[in-house]
py3Dmol code that shows the C-alpha trace and the ligand (Angstrom):
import py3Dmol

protein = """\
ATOM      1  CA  UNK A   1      -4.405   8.908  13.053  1.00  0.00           C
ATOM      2  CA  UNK A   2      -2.464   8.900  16.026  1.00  0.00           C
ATOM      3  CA  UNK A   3      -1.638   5.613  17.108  1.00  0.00           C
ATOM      4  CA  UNK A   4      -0.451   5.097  20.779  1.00  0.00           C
ATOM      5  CA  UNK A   5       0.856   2.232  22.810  1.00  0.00           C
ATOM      6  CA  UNK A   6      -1.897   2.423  24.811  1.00  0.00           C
ATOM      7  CA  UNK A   7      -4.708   2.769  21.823  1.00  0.00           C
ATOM      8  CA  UNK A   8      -2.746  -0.261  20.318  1.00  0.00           C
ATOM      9  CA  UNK A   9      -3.101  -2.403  23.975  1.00  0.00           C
ATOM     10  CA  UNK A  10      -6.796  -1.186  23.996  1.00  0.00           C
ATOM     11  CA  UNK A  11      -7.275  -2.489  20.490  1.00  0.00           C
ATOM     12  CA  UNK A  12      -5.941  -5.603  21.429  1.00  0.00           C
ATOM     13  CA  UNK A  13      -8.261  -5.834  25.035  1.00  0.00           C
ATOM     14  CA  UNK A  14     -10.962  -4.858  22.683  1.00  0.00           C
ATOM     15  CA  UNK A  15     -10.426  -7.888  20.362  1.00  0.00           C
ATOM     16  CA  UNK A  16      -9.993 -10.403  22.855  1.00  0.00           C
ATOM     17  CA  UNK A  17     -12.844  -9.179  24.414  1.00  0.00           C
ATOM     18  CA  UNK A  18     -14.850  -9.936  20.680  1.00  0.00           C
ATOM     19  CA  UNK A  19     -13.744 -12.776  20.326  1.00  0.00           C
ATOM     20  CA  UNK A  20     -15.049 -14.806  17.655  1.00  0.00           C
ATOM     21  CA  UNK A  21     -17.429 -12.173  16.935  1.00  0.00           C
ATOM     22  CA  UNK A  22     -14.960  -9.962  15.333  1.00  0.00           C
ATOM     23  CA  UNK A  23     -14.324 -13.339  12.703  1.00  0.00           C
ATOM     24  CA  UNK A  24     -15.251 -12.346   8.912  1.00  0.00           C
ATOM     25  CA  UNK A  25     -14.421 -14.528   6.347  1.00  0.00           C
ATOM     26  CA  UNK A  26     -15.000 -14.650   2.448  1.00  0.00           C
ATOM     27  CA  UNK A  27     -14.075 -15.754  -0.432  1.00  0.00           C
ATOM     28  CA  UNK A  28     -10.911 -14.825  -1.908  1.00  0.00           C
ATOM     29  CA  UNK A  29     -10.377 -14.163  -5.492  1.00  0.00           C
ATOM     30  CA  UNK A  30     -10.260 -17.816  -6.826  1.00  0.00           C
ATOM     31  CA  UNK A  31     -12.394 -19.089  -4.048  1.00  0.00           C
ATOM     32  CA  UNK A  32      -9.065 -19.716  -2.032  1.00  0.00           C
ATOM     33  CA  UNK A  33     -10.885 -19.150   1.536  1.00  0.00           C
ATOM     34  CA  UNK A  34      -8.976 -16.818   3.407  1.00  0.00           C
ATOM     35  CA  UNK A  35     -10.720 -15.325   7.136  1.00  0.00           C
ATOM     36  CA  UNK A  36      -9.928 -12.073   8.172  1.00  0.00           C
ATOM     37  CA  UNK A  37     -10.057 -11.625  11.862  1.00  0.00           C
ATOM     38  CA  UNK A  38      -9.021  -8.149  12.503  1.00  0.00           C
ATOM     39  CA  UNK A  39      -9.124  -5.404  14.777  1.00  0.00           C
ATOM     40  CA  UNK A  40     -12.002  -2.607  14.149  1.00  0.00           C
ATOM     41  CA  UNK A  41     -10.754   0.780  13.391  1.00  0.00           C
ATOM     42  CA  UNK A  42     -13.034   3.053  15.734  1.00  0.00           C
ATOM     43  CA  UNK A  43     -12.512   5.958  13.558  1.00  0.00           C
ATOM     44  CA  UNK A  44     -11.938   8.566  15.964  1.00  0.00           C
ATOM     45  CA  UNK A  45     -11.164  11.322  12.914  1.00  0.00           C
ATOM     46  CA  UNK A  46     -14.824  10.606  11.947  1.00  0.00           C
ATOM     47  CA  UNK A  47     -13.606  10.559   8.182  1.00  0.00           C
ATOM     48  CA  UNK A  48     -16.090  10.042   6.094  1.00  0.00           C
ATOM     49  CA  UNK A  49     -15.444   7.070   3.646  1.00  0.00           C
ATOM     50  CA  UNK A  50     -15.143   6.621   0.144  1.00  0.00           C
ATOM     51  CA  UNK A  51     -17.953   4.608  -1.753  1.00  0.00           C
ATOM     52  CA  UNK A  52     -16.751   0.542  -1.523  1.00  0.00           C
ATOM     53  CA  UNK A  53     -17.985   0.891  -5.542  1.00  0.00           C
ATOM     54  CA  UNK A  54     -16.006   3.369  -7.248  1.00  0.00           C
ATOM     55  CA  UNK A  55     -12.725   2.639  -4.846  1.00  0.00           C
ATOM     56  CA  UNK A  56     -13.026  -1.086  -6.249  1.00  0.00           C
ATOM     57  CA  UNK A  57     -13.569   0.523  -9.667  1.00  0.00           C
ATOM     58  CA  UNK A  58     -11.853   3.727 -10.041  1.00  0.00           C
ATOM     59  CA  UNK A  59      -7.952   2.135 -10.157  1.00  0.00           C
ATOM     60  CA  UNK A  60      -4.832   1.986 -11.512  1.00  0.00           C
ATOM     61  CA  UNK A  61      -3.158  -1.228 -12.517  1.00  0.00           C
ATOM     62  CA  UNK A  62      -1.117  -0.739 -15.106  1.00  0.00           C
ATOM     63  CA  UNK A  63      -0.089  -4.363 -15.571  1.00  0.00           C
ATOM     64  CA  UNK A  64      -3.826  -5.150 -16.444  1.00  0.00           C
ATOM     65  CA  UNK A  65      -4.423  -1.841 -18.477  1.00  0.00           C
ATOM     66  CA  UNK A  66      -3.459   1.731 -18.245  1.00  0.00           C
ATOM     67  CA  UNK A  67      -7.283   1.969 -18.779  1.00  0.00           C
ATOM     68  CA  UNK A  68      -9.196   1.923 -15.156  1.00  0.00           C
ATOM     69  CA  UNK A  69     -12.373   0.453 -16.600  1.00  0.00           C
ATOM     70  CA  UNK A  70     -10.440  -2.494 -18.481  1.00  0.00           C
ATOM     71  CA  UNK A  71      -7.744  -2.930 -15.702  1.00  0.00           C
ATOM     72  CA  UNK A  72     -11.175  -3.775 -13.663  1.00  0.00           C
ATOM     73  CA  UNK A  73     -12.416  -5.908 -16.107  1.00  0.00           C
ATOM     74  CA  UNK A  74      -8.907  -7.908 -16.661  1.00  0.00           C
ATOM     75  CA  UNK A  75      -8.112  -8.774 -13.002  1.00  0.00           C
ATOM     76  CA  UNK A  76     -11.584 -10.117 -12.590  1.00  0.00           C
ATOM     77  CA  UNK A  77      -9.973 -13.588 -13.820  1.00  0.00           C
ATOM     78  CA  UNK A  78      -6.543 -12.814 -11.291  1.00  0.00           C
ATOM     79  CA  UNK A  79      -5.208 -16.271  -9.941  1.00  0.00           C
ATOM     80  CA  UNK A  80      -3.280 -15.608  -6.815  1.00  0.00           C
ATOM     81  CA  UNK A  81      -3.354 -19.075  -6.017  1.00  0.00           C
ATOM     82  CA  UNK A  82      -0.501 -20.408  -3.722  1.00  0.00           C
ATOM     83  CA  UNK A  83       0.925 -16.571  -3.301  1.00  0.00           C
ATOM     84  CA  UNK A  84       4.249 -16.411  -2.057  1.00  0.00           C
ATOM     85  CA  UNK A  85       6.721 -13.402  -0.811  1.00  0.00           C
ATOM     86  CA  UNK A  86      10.029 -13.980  -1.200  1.00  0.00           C
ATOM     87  CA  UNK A  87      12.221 -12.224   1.352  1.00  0.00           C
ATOM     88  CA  UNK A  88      16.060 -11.456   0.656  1.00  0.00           C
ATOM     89  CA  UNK A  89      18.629  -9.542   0.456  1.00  0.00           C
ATOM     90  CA  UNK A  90      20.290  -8.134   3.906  1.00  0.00           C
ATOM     91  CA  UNK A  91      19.021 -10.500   5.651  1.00  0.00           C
ATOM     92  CA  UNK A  92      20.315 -13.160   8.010  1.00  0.00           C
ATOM     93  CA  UNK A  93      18.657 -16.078   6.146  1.00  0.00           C
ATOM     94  CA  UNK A  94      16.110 -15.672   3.368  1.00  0.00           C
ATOM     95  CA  UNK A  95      12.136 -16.869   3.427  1.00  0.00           C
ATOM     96  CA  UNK A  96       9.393 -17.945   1.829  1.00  0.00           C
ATOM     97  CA  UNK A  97       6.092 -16.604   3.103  1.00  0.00           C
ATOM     98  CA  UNK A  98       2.956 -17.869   1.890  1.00  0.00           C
ATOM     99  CA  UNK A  99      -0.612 -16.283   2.841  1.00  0.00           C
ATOM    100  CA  UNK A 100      -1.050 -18.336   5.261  1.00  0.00           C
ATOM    101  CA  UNK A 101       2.046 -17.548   7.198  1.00  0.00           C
ATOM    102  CA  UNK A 102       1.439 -13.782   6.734  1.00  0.00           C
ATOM    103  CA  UNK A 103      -1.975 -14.389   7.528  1.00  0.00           C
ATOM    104  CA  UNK A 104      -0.871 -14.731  10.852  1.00  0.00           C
ATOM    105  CA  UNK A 105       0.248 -11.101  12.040  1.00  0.00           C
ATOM    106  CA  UNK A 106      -2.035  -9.164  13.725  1.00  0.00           C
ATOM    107  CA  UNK A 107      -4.674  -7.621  11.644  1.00  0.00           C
ATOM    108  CA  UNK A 108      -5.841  -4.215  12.105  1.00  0.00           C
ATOM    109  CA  UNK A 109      -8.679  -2.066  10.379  1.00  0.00           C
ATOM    110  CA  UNK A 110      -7.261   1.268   9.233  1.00  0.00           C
ATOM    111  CA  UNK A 111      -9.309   4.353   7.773  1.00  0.00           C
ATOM    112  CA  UNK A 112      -6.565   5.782   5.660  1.00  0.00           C
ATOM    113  CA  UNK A 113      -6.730   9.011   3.535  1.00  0.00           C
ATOM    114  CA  UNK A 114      -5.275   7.782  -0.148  1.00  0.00           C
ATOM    115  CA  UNK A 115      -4.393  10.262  -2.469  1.00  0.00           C
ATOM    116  CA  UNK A 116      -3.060   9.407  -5.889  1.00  0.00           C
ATOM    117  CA  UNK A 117      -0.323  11.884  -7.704  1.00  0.00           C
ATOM    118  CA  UNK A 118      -3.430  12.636 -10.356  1.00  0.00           C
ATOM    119  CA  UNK A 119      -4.934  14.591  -7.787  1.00  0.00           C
ATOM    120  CA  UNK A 120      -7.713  12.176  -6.897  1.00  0.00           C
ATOM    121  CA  UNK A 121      -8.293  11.137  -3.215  1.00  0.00           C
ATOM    122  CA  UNK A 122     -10.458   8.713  -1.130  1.00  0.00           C
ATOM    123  CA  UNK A 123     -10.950   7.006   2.241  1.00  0.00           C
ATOM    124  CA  UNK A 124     -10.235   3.413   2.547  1.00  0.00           C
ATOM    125  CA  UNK A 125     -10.779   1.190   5.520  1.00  0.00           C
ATOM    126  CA  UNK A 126      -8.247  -0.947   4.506  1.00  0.00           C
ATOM    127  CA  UNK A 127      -7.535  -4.831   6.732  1.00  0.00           C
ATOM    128  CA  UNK A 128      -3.766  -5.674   7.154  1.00  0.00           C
ATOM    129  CA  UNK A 129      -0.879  -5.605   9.408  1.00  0.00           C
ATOM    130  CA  UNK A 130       2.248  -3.674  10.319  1.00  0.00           C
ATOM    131  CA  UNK A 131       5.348  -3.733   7.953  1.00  0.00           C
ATOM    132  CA  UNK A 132       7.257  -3.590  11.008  1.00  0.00           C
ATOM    133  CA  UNK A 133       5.623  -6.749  12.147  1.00  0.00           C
ATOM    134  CA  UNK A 134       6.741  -8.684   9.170  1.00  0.00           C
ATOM    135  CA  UNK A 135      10.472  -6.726   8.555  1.00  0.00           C
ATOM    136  CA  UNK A 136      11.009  -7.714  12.723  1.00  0.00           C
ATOM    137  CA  UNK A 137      10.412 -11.027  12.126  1.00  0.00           C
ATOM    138  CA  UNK A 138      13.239 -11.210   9.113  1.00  0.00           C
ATOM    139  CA  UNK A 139      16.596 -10.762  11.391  1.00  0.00           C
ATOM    140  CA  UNK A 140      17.734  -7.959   9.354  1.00  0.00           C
ATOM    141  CA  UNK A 141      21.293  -7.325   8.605  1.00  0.00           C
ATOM    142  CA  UNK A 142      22.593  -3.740  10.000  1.00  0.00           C
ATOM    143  CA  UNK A 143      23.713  -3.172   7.042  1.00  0.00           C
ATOM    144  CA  UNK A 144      20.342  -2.514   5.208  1.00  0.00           C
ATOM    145  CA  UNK A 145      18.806   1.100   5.346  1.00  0.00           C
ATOM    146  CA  UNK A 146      16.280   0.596   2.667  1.00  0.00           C
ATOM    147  CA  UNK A 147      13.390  -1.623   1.315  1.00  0.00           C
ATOM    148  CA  UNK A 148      12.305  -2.922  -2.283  1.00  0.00           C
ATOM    149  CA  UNK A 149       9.245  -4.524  -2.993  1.00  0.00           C
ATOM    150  CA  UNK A 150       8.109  -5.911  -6.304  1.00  0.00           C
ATOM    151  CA  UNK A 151       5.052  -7.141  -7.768  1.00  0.00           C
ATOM    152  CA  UNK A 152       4.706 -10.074  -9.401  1.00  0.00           C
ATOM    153  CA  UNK A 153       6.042 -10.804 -13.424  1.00  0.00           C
ATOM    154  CA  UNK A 154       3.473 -12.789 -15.421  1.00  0.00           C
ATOM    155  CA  UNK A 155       2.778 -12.171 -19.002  1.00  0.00           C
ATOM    156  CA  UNK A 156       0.019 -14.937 -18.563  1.00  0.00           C
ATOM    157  CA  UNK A 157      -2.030 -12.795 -16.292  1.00  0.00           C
ATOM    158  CA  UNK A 158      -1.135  -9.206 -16.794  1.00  0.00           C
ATOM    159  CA  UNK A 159      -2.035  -7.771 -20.656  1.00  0.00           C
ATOM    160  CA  UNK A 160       0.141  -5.122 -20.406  1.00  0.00           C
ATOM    161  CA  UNK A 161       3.692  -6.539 -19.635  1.00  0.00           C
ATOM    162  CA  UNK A 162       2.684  -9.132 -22.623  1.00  0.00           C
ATOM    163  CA  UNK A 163       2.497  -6.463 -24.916  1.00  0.00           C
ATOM    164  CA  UNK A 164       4.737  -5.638 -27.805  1.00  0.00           C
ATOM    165  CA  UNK A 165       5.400  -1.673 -25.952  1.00  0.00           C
ATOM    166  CA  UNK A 166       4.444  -2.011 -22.489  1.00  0.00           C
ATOM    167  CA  UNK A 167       3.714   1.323 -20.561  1.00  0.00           C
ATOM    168  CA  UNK A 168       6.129   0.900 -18.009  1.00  0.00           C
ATOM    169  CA  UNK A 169       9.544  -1.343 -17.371  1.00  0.00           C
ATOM    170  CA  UNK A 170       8.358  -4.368 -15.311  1.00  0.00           C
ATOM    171  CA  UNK A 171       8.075  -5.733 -13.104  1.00  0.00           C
ATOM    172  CA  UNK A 172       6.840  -3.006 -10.605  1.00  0.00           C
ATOM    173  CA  UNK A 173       9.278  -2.110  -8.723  1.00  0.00           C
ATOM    174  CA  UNK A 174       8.900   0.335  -5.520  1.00  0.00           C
ATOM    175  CA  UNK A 175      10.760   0.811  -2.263  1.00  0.00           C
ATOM    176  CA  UNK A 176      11.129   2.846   1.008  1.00  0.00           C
ATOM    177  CA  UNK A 177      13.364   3.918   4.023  1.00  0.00           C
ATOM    178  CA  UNK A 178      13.717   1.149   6.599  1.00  0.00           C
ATOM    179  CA  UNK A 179      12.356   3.804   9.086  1.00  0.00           C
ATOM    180  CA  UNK A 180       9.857   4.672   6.662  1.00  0.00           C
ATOM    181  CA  UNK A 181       9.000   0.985   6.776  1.00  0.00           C
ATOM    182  CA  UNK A 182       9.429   0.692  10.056  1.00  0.00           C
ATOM    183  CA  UNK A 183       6.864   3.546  10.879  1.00  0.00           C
ATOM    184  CA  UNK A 184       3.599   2.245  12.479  1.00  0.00           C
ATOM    185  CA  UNK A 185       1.219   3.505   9.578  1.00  0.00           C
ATOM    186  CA  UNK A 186       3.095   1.690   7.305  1.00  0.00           C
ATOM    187  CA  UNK A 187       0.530  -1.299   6.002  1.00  0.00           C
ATOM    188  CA  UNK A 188       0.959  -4.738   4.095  1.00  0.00           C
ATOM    189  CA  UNK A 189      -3.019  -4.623   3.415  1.00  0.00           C
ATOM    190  CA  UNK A 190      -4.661  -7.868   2.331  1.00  0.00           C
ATOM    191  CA  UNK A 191      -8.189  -6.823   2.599  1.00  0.00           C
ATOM    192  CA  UNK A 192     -10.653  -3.475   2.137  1.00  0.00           C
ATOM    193  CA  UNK A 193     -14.127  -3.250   3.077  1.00  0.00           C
ATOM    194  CA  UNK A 194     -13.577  -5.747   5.580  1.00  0.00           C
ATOM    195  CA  UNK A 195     -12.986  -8.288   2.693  1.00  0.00           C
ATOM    196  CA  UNK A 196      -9.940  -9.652   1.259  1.00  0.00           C
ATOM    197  CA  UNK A 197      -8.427  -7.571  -1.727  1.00  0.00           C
ATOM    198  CA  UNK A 198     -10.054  -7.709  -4.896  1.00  0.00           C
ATOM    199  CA  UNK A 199      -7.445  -8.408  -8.338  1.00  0.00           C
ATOM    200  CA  UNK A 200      -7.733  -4.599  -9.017  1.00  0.00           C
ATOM    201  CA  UNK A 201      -6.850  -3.722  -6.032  1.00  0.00           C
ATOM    202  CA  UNK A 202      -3.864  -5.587  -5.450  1.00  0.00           C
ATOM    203  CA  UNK A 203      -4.717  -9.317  -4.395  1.00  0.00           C
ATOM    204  CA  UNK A 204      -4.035 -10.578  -2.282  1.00  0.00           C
ATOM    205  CA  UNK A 205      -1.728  -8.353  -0.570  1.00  0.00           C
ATOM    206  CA  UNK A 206      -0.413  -4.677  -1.195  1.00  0.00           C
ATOM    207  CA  UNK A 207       1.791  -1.847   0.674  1.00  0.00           C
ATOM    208  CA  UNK A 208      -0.515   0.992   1.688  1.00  0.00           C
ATOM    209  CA  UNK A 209       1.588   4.533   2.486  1.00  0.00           C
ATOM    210  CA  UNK A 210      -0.590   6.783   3.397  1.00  0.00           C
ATOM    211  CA  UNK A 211       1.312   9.420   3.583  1.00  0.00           C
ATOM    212  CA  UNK A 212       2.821   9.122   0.113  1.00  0.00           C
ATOM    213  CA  UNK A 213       1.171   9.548  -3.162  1.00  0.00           C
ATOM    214  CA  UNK A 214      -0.419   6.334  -4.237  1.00  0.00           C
ATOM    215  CA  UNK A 215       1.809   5.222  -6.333  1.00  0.00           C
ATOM    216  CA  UNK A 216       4.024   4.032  -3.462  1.00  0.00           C
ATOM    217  CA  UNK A 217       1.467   1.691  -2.344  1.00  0.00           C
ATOM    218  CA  UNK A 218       2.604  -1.352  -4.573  1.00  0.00           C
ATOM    219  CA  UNK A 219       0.224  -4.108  -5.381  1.00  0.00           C
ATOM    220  CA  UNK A 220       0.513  -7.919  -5.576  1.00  0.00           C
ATOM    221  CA  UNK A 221       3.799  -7.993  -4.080  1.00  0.00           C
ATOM    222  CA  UNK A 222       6.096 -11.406  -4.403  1.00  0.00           C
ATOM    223  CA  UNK A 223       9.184 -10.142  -3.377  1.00  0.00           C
ATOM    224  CA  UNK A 224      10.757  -8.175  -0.410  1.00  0.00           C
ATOM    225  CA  UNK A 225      14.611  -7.457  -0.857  1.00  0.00           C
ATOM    226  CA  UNK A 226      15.976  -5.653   2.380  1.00  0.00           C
ATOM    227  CA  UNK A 227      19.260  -3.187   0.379  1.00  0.00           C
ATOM    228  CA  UNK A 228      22.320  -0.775   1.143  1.00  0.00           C
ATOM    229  CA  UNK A 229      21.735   1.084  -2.011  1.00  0.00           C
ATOM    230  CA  UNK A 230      17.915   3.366  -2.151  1.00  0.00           C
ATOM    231  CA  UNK A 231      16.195   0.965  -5.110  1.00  0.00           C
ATOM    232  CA  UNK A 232      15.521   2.692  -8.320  1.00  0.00           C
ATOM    233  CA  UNK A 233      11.882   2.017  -8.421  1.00  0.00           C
ATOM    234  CA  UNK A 234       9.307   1.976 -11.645  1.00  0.00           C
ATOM    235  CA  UNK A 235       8.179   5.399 -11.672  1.00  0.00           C
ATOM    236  CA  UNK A 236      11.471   7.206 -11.240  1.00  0.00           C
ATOM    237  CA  UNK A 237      13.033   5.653 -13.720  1.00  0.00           C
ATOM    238  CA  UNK A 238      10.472   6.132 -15.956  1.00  0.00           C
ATOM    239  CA  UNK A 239      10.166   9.823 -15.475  1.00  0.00           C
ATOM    240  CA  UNK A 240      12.979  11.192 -12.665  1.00  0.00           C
ATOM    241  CA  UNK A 241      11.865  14.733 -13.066  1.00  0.00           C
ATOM    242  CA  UNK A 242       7.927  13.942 -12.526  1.00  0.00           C
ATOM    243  CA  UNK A 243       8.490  11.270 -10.321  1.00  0.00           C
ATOM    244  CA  UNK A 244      10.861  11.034  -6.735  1.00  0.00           C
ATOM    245  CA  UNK A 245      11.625   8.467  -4.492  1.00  0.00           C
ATOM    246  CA  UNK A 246      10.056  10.163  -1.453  1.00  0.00           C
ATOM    247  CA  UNK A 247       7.014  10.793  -3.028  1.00  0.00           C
ATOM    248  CA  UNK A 248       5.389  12.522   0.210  1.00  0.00           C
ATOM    249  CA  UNK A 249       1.971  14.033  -0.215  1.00  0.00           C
ATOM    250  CA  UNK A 250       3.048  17.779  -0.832  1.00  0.00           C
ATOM    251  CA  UNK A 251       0.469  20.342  -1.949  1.00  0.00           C
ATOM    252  CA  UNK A 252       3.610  22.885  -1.619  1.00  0.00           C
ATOM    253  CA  UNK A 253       5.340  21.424  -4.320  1.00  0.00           C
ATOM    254  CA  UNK A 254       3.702  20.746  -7.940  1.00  0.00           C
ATOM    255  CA  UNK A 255       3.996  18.176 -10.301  1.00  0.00           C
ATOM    256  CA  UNK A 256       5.946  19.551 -13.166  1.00  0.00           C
ATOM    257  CA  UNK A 257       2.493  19.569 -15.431  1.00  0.00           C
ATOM    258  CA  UNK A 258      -0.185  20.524 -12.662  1.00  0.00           C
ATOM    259  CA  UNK A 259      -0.429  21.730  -8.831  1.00  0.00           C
ATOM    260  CA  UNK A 260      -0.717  19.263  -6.106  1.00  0.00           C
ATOM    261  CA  UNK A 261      -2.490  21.979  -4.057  1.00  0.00           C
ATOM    262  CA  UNK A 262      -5.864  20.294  -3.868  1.00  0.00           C
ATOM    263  CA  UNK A 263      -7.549  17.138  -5.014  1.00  0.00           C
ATOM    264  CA  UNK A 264     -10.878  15.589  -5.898  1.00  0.00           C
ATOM    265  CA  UNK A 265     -12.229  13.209  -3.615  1.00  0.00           C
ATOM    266  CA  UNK A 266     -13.722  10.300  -5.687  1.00  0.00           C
ATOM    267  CA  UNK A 267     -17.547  10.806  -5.832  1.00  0.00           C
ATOM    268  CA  UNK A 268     -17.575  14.422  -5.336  1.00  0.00           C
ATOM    269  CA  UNK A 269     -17.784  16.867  -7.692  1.00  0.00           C
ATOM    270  CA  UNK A 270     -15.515  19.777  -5.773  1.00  0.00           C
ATOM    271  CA  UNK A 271     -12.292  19.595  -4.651  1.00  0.00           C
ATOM    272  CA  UNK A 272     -10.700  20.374  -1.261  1.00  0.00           C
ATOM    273  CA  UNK A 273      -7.359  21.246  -0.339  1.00  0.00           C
ATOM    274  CA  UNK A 274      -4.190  18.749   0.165  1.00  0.00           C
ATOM    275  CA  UNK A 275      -2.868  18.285   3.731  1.00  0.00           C
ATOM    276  CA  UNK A 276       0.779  18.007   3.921  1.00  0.00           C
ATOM    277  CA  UNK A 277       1.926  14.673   4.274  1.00  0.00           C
ATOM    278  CA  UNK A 278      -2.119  14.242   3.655  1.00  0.00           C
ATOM    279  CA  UNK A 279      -2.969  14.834   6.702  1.00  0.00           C
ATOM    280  CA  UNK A 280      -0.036  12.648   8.749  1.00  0.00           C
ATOM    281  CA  UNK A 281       2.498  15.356   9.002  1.00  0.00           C
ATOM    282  CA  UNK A 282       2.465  14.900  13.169  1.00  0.00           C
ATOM    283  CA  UNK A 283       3.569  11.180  12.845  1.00  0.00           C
ATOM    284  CA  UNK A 284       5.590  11.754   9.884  1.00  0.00           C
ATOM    285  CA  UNK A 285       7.393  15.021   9.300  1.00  0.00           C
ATOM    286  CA  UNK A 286      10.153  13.805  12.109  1.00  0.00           C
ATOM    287  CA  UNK A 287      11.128  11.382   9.385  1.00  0.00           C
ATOM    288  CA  UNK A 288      12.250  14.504   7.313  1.00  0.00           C
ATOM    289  CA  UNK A 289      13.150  16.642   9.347  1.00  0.00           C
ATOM    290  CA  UNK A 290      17.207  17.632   7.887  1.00  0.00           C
ATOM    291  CA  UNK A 291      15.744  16.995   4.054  1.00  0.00           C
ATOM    292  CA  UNK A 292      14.985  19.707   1.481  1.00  0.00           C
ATOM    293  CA  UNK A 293      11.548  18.249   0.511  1.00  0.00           C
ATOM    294  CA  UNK A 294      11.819  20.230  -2.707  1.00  0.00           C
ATOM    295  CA  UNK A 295      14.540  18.630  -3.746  1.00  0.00           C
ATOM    296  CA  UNK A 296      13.800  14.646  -2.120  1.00  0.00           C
ATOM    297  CA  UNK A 297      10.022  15.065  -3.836  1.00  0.00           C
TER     298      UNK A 297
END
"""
ligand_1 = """\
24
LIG
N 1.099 -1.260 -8.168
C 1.333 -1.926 -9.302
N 1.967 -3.101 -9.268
N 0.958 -1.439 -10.530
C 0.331 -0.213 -10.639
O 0.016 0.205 -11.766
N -0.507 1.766 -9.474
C -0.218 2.633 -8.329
C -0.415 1.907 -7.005
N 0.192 0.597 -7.038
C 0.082 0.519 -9.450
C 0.461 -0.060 -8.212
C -0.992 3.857 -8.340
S -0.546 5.021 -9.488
C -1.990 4.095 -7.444
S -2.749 5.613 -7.340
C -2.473 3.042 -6.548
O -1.817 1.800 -6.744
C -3.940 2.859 -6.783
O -4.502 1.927 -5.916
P -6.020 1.514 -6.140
O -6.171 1.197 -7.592
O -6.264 0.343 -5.259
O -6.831 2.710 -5.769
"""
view = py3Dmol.view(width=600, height=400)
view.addModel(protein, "pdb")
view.setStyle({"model": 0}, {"cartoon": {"style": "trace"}})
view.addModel(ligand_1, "xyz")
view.setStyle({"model": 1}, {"stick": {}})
view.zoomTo()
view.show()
């Protein structure tokens, strides 16, 4: 996707234009009423996308369950009732955002290729807005060059971080490059489908990274710290050699225990080959340009 000014100001003719027409509203987990006006995405790749079914059933929450089919089945009782991010760090002054302030950023439909480090993929039309808008509004210190998010802690709701061993250390922790953040594709989604997020998916609002294996895209988030320091996140400390910070979508380079040269698009029985930077290397690669992607995997 190739997003111009100009595609951007037509978008936003385009909307006005709709009016209240564009308005969709639903019920969001917990029957907390939350209207998503947003944007159409006209779809100009023509990508075909994923079935609405298995991408609300086919996940990966480990909080719920390492187990897709339970993690499903746990998040169906998911209370994200009076969400809040907190925002910190190098910032001028800290805030509180609740839904309903971040509710109120532009939103934008966007058909985004996903492709999880397992080597499955799928196309999500995903409802949310700009990082940028959100990290612009924050009067960020100069002295920050990178971004943490982390999803909420609560033994309460999530099975997994009440257990005796859980499978990862929590809370989930992930984070970026402020000009990685700062890039237009960069999403804070809060709906797919044209509806708000379901628990699995990361209710009621996520990161989406398209460029970057899924595991980037961190779900439920309650906290924004803006840092000096690159944030160890959950993965790489779990397992540095499997796991990088960068995580770009690379089919050049393998995971230590299989190739990330193609991947199985949910649904379909054959696989197809992985795009670099799946399939966003000509908004992207600039970002990388003096890095040894080998090495910053
Ligand atoms: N965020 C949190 N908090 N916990 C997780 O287990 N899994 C990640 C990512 N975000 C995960 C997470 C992984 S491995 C992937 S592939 C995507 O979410 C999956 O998103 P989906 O389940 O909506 O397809």
């Amino acid at each position: 996707m190739n997003i111009t000014n100009e595609q951007l100001y037509n978008k936003r003719r385009y909307f006005l234009k709709l009016g209240a027409g564009a308005l969709v509203s639903s019920a969001l987990v917990q029957s907390e009423l939350m209207a998503l006006n947003f944007f159409p995405d006209p779809n100009n790749e023509k990508l075909k996308l994923s079935d609405e079914k298995i991408a609300t059933n086919y996940v990966n929450f480990y909080e719920f369950s390492t187990d897709k089919k339970r993690a499903v089945e746990l998040a169906k009782n998911f209370n994200t009732k009076d969400w809040k991010i907190e925002v910190s760090g190098e910032v001028e002054e800290p805030l509180t955002l609740t839904m309903q302030d971040l509710l109120t950023f532009p939103l934008e439909e966007r058909i985004y290729r996903f492709r999880c480090v397992e080597t499955w993929s799928m196309v999500v039309p995903w409802v949310g807005f700009e990082l940028r808008a959100l990290i612009e509004k924050c009067k960020v210190k100069s002295e920050a060059k990178f971004i943490k998010f982390t999803t909420l802690f609560d033994k309460n709701q999530f099975a997994d971080q009440a257990s005796f061993f859980p499978t990862l250390d929590y809370p989930y922790v992930e984070g970026l490059r402020l000009d990685e953040a700062m890039h237009p594709l960069t999403l804070m989604a809060v709906g797919m489908y044209k509806k708000p997020l379901l628990g699995q998916n990361g209710a009621p609002i996520r990161l989406v990274v398209p460029w970057k294996y899924g595991f980037k895209s961190i779900k439920s988030i309650v906290k924004i710290e803006f840092t000096k320091e690159q944030p160890k996140t959950t993965w790489e400390l779990a397992n540095p050699r499997e796991y990088g910070f960068y995580a770009n979508v690379n089919p050049n380079v393998s995971h230590p225990r299989w190739s990330q040269a193609n991947e199985r698009p949910l649904g379909d029985f054959f696989t197809k080959p992985t795009q670099m930077f799946n399939g966003y290397e000509k908004e992207v690669a600039h970002l990388y340009k003096d890095m040894d992607l080998k090495v910053n995997f």
